[in-house]
C-alpha positions, 0 to 999 in steps of 0.5 A, spaced: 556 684 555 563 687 556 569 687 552 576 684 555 580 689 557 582 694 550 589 692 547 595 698 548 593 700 541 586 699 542 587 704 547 591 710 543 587 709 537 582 711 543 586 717 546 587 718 539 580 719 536 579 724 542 584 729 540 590 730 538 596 727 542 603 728 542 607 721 542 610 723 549 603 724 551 601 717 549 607 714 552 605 717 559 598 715 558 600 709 556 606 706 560 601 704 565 597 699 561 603 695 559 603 687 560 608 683 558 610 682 551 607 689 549 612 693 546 610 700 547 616 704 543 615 699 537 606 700 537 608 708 537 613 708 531 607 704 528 602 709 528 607 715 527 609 711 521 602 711 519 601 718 521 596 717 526 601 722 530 603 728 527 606 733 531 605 739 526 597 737 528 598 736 535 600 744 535 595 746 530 590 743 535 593 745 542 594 753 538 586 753 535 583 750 542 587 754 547 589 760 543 582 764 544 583 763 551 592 765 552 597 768 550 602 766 546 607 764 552 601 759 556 600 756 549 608 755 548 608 752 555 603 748 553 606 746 547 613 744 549 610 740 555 607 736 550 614 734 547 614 738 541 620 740 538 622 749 537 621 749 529 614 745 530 612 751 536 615 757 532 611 754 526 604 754 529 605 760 533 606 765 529 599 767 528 598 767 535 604 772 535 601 777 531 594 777 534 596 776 541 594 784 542 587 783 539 585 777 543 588 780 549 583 786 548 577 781 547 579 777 553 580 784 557 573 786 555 569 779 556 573 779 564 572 786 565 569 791 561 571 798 563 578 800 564 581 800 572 578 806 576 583 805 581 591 803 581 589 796 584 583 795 579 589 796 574 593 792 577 589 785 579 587 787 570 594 786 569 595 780 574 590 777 570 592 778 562 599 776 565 596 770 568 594 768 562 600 768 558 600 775 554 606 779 554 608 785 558 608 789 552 600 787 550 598 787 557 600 795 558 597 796 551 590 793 554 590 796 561 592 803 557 586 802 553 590 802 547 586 798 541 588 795 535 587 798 529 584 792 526 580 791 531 572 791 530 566 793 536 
């Protein structure tokens, strides 16, 4: 026993009780799925007055499940290509700044574990972290083998 196809609300309630989306990112998804008569700006100003979009929770979110993992430039990108203003990035990123070295360090220690014997050994740790999104400065300070003070073994 099936349903009928879901309504466009239906469905962003669906997407929406995933994760977190960005109104841009339901107006993708979503524009696919418009009949005739559906009228998707006024469905995503409804669930934005409801508060069922919030661009301050779609940055927490992308910033708590993928800054373990990036640096802060990556988790930026990802922000902004979600349509998230500069205030609402610069607000959720600013604990990803100040622990961008530490989580660097423990990323560098997951992937390699030991400093680079060689000069290309040194390099592709680098290519690595750079990859990832962290900074030049950060990506140094790790190869070097330099440790935050506040970092605990």
């Amino acid at each position: 026993m099936g349903f009928a196809t879901l309504s466009l609300k239906g469905r962003a309630l669906r997407l929406l009780a995933q994760r977190e989306h960005s109104r841009l990112e339901l107006e993708r998804k979503l524009a696919a799925h418009v009949a005739e008569g559906d009228d998707l700006t006024a469905m995503l100003d409804e669930l934005e007055a409801k508060n069922f979009i919030n661009p301050e929770r779609v940055a927490q979110s992308v910033a708590y499940r993928r800054g373990s993992k990036l640096g802060t430039a990556r988790v930026v990108q990802e922000m902004r290509s979600k349509g998230l203003d500069d205030d609402t990035v610069r607000a959720a990123t600013q604990e990803l700044r100040a622990t961008e070295w530490q989580r660097a360090c423990t990323i560098w220690r997951q992937r390699f574990g030991a400093p680079a014997e060689t000069p290309q050994d040194k390099l592709k740790q680098m290519r690595f972290l750079a990859s990832r999104g962290f900074s030049g400065e950060v990506v140094r300070k790790v190869v070097a083998g330099q440790v935050p003070e506040d970092a605990s073994d």
